[in-house]
N, C-alpha and C positions, 0 to 999 in steps of 0.2 A: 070585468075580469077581477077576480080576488087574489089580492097578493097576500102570502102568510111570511113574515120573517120573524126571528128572532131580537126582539129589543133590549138589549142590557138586559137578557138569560129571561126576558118574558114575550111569549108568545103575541103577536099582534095579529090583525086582519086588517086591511087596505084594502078600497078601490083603486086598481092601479088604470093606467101607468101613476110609477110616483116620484119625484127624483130626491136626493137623500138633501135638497136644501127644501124641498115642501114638507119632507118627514122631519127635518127640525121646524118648521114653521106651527106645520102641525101639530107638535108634542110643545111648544112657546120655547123652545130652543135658540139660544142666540149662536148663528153658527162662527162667529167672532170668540165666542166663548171656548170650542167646543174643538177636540179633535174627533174623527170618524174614523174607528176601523169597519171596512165591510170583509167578512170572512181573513178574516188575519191578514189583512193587507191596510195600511192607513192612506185614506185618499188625500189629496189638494184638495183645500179650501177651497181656490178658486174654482174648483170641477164642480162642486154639491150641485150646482143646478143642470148639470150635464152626467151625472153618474146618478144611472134609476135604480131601484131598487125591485131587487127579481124574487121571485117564489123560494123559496126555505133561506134565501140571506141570513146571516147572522151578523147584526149590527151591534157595536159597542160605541156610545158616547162618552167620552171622557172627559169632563168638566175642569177647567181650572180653576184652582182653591188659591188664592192670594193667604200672604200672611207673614209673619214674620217674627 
């Protein structure tokens, strides 16, 4: 089954099921790094291997920048 979502405003295609700690695995994603929103809701860290990712999702990863 093919999962399509939206990645950071660009189109993806998956074999799913996929859950959104494999879709950082798979993209080299540290999910330590990273916040996740799926469809304008931001999830727990701790969830990413429990929250799958479904047909037209629209995913934002948000990276954190250090600096000072």
């Amino acid at each position: 089954m093919a999962i399509r979502a939206m990645v950071n405003g660009k189109e993806m295609q998956f074999q799913g099921p996929l859950s959104v700690a494999e879709l950082l695995e798979g993209l080299g994603v540290s999910p330590r790094a990273v916040v996740v929103e799926r469809n304008l809701v931001i999830l727990d860290r701790d969830r990413f291997a429990e929250e799958s990712v479904q047909d037209g999702d629209s995913i934002e990863i948000i990276r954190f920048v250090g600096g000072g």
